[in-house]
C-alpha positions as CSV (number, residue, x, y, z in Angstrom):
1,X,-127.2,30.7,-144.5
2,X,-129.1,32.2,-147.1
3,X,-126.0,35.0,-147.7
4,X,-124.1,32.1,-148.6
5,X,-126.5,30.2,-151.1
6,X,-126.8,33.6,-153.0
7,X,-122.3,33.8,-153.0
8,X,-122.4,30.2,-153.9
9,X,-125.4,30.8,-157.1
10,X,-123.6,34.2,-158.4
11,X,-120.1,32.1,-158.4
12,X,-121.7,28.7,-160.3
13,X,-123.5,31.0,-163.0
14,X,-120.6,33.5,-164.0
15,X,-118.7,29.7,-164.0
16,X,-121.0,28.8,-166.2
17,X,-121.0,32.1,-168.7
18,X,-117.3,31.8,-168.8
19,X,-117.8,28.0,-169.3
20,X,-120.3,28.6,-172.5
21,X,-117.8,31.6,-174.0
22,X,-114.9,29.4,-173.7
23,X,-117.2,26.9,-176.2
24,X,-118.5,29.0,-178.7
25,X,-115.2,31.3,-178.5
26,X,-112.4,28.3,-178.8
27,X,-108.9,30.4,-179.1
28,X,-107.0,29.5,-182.4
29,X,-103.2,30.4,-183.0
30,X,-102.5,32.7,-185.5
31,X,-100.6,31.0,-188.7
32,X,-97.7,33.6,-190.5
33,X,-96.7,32.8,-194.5
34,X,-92.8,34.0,-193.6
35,X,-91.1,33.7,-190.3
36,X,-90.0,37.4,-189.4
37,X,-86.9,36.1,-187.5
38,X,-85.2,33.2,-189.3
39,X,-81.7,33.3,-188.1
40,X,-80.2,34.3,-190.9
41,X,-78.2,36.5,-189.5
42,X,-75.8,35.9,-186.5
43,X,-75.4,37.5,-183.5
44,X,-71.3,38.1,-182.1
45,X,-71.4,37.7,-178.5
46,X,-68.3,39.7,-177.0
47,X,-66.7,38.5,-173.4
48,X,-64.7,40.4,-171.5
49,X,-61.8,40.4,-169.9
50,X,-61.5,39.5,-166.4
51,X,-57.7,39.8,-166.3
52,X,-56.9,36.4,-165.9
53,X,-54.7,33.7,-168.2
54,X,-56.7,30.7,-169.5
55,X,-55.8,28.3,-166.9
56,X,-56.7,30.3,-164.2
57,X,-60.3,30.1,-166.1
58,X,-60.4,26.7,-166.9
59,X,-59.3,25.8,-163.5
60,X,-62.6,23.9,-161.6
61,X,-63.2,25.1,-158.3
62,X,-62.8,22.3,-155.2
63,X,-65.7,20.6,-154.2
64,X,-65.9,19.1,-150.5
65,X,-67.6,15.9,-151.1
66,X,-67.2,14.5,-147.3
67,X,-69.8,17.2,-146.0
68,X,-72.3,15.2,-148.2
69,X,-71.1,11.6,-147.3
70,X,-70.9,12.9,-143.2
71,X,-74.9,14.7,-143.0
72,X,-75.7,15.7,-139.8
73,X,-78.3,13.9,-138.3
74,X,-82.1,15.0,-138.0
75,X,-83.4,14.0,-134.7
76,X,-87.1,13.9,-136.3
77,X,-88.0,15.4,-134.0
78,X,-91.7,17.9,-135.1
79,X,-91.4,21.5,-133.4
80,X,-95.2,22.3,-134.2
81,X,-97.4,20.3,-136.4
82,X,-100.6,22.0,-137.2
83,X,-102.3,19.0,-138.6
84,X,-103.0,17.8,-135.5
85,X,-104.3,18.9,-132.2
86,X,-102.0,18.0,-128.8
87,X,-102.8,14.8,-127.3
88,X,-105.0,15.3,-123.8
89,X,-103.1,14.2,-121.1
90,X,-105.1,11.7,-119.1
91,X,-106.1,12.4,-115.2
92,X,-103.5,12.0,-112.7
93,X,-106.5,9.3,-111.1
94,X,-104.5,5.9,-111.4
95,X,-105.8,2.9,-111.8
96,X,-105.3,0.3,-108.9
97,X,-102.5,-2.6,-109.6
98,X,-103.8,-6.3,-111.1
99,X,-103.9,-8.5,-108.1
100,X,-101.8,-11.3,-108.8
101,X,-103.5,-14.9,-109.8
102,X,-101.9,-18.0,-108.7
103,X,-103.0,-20.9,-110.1
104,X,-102.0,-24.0,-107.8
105,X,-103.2,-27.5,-107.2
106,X,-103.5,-29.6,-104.3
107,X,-99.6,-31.2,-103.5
108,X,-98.1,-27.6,-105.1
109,X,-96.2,-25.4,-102.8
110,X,-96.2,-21.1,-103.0
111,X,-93.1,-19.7,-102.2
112,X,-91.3,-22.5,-101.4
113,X,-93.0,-22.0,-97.8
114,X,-96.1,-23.1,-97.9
115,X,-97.9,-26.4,-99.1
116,X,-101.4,-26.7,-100.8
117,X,-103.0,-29.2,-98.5
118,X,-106.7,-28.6,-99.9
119,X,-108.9,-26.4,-102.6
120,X,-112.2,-25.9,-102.2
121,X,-115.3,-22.9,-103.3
122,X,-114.9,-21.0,-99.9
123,X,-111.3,-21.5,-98.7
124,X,-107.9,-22.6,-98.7
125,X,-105.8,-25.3,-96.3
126,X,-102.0,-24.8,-96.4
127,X,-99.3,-26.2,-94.7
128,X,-96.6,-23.9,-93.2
129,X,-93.2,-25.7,-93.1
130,X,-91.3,-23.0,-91.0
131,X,-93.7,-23.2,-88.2
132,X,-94.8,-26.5,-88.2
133,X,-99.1,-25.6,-88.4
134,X,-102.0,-25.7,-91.2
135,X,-103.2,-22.2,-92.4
136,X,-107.1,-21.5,-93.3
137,X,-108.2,-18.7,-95.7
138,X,-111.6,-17.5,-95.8
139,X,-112.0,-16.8,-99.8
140,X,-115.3,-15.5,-98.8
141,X,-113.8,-12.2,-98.4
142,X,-112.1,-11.7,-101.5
């Protein structure tokens, strides 16, 4: 720790020497009475041949113009992003299912089967139609 407060003093005071130069020493362009190059003169630029008439030259080149209206598609798809770390798969442990929650009234029938007779803390009275006989759960037990 100490190794790096001695780096990080030695870098902040040649920062600021180079700081306090750069004030006292401020950098001023340098001003000529007569431009050296003032374009009096002109300059011939010579082409040469390339052996072919003018409107072979002057002839523009074809330009395929679907391959830009037609762009393959990028599936988005991120090979390797090193911004962020891979996501932890969770343990194969799962969780059991919701029971299911009825929510019935005296008179209302489940299933089409069976008929709420009566509702009370500790159990439930239905009436079986298919066999003709009351059923009793305990809802001590759940």
């Amino acid at each position: 720790m100490n190794k790096k407060k001695v780096i990080l003093s030695f870098l902040v005071i040649i920062f600021a020497a180079s700081l306090a130069y750069r004030l006292t020493h401020p950098y001023h362009q340098q001003k000529v009475q007569r431009l050296t190059y003032s374009g009096s003169r002109k300059r011939v630029i010579v082409k040469k041949d390339t052996g072919k008439s003018g409107d072979e030259v002057l002839k523009c080149p074809e330009v395929l113009l679907g391959l830009y209206a037609k762009r393959p598609r990028h599936h988005g798809e991120v090979i390797h992003d090193p911004f962020f770390l891979p996501e932890e798969k969770a343990s194969g442990v799962k969780e059991p299912p919701v029971a299911q929650i009825f929510i019935v009234r005296p008179g209302d029938k489940i299933d089409g089967k069976y008929l709420v007779k009566s509702i009370n803390g500790h159990s439930l009275d239905l009436w079986a139609e298919e066999i003709q006989e009351n059923i009793h759960i305990d809802l001590s037990n759940f």
